[in-house]
N, C-alpha and C positions, 0 to 999 in steps of 0.2 A: 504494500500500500504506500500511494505516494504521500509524503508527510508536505503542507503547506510551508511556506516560509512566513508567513502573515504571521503576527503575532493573536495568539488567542481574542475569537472577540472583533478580527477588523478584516471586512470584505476585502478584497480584490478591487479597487479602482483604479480605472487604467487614464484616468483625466488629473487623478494627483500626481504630481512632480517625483513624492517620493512613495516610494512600496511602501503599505503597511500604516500610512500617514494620510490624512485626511487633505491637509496643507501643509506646504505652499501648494496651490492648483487654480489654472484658468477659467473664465468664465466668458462666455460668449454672450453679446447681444446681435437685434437683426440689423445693425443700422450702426454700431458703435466699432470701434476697437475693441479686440480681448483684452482683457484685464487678469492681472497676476494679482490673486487675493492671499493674506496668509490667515484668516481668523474666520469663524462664524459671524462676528459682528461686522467684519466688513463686508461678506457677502450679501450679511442683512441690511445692510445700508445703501447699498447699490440697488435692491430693490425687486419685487418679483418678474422684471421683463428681463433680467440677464437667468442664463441657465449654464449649467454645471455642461451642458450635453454641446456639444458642435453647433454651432447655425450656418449654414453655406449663407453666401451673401453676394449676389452677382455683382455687388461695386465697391471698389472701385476695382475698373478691368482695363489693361491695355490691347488697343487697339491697336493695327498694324497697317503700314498704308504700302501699295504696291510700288510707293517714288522709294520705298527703304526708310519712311517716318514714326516713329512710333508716339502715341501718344496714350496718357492713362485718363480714362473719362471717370468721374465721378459719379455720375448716376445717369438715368435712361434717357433723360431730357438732352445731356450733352454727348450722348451716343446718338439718337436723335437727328442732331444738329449738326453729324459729320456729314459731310460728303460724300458722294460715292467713293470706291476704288477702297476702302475700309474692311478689316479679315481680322476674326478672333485669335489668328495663330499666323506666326510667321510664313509660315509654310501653303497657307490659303493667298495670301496678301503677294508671294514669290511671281511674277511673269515669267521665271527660269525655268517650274516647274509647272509650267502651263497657261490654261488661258486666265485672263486676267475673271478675276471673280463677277463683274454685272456686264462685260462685253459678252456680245452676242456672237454668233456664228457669221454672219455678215460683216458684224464691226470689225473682227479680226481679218477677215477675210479683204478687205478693205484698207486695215493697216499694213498689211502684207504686202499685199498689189503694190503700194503707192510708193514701197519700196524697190520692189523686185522689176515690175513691168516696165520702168524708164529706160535699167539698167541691162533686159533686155532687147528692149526697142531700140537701143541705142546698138547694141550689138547687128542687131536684125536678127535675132534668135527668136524661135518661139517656147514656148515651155518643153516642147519635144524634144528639142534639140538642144537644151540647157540639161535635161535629164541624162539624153545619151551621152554628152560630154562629162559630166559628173559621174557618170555608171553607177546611177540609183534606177528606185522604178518607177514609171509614170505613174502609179498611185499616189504614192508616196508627195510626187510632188504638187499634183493636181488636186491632192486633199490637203495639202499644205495652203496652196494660195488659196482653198476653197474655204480655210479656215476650221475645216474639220477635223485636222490632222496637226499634231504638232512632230518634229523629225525627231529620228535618233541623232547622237552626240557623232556619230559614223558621216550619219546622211547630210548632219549642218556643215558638218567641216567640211565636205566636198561640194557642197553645193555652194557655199559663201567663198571657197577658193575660185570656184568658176565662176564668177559675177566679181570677182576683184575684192570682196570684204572678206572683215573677219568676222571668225564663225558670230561671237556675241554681237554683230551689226545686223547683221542675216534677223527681223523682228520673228518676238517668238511669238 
């Protein structure tokens, strides 16, 4: 039989600081900072809207913008009042890792073009024969300007080599 380490008498709380010890331990409200209490009386003084138990609290949260901005909003009103182009994770907010968060399939599609079409009309190439020269596939690329498609790491470098840019100019 396993023997406790508690001392006779005192539960298991996993929110006190220390084993076997009521306080020092945290107390959450829904709207405050936690607070480090060491007594009964200052629990009781704080009052019955703070609690011994976690409260998740969605604010304050940083936001993340796709220019690489970050910013921390303090409540709903000033989340709100961003702008588009805004992402609750770095990783949502990235254009590296795809399409941008409220562009459409058209809008990329569009940001793409207005790169790529000059620099083969200037050429006199068409998309065809920008592929064959890169030795990608014509999916690939016609789902690329089409905005449906974002490339492999393989496919940008060769295709940004044949239009004279580098690979990160090539829009994602």
């Amino acid at each position: 039989m396993k023997q406790s380490v508690f001392p006779l008498g005192t539960r298991r709380d996993p929110n006190a600081l220390s084993p076997g010890h009521e306080f020092p331990r945290l107390v959450y409200h829904a709207t405050k900072e936690s607070k480090m209490i060491s007594s009964a009386r200052e629990e009781a003084k704080l009052g019955p809207e703070w609690s011994r138990t976690y409260i998740h609290k969605d604010y304050p949260k940083a936001k993340y913008h796709r220019n690489g901005k970050t910013v921390t909003v303090k409540d709903a009103d000033e989340e709100a009042a961003l702008e588009g182009g805004w992402a609750d994770t770095p990783a949502a907010s990235d254009p590296s890792k795809g399409a941008r968060p409220e562009e459409s399939v058209h809008e990329r599609s569009e940001r793409r073009r207005a790169v790529v079409m000059p620099i083969l009309t200037a050429k006199t190439w068409t998309p065809n024969k920008w592929v064959t020269k890169a030795g990608v596939s014509k999916n690939s690329v016609y789902e690329y300007l089409g905005g449906k498609r974002n490339l492999s790491l393989e496919n940008r470098q060769a295709l940004a080599e044949e239009l004279g840019l580098k690979p990160e100019e090539l829009p994602h």
